[in-house]
Every structure is written in structure tokens, then in C-alpha cells.
N, C-alpha and C positions, 0 to 999 in steps of 0.2 A: 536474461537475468544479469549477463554481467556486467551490462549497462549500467546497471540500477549501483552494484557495488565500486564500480568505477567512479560511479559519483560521488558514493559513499567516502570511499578514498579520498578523493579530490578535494569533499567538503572537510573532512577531519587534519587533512594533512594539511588545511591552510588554515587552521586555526593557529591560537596564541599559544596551547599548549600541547599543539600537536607531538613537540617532542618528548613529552611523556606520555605519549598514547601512540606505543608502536602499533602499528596496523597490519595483519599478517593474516588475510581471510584465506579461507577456502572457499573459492568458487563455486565447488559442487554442493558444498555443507549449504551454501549461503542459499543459491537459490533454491534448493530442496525448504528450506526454511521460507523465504520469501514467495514459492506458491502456498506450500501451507497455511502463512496467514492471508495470502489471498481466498484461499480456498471458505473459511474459517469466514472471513468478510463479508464472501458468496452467500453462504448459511445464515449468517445474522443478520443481512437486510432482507435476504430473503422472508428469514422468519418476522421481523421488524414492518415489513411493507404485506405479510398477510395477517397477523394478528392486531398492528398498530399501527395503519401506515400514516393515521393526525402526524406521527412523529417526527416526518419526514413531508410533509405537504404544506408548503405556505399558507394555504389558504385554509386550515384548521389550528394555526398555530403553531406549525411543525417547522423545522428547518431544511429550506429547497437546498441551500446552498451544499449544507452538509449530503444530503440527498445526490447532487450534481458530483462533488469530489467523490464520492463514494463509487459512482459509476463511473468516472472517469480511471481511478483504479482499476478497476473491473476490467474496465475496456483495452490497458495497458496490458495486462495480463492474456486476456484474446489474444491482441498482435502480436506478443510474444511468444506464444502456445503457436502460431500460425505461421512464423518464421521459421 
């Protein structure tokens, strides 16, 4: 997870107005929060792909793409459970 806020850092502190946006995470806090909404994610496509899965299926009019990011999160979150 600290990957992810590493980034986070990275992107905010190279912004225009980073210097009024001190950035002072906790790392523990941060990823206890970032599985949660991974978790959270899990749940709602799960629920989403058994009661509506058109939502999410190209070929009923759904959105694959969003479908694909979805899982590609997911997947992020395995490897990092796994390391």
C-alpha cells in the first residue's frame, strides 16, 4: 500500500499549489483505508455483475471498459495482499 501513497505524494507535491497542501500521511491509517475501499469495490461489483451485470457488459449496453479498470484494481490489491 505504500506504493500507492508514494504516488500520491509524488503527484500532489508536483503540483502548482502543492505548497499549500502540506502532505503528512500515515502510512498505516492510509492503507487500512485503501483496502477498505478496495474491499467495499469487491462488494459492489460483486453485487452489480449478479443482479445487473447489462451494467457492465458491452454487448447489452454496459460499460466493458469500466468493467476492465474495475478488475484491474482488484487485481492490484491480490498482489499486494500476496506480497
Amino acid at each position: 500500500m505504500s506504493d500507492i501513497i508514494k504516488r500520491l505524494r509524488g503527484h500532489i507535491t508536483k503540483a502548482p499549489y502543492a505548497q499549500w497542501c502540506p502532505i503528512d500521511f500515515d502510512l498505516e491509517l492510509a492503507a487500512k483505508e485503501i483496502e477498505c475501499l478496495r474491499s467495499t469495490l469487491a462488494e459492489l461489483v460483486a453485487l452489480v455483475r449478479g443482479e445487473c451485470p447489462s451494467l457492465l457488459n458491452e454487448d447489452s449496453g454496459g460499460d466493458a471498459a469500466l468493467s476492465i479498470a474495475i478488475d484491474e484494481v482488484l487485481a492490484l490489491g491480490r498482489e499486494a495482499e500476496s506480497k
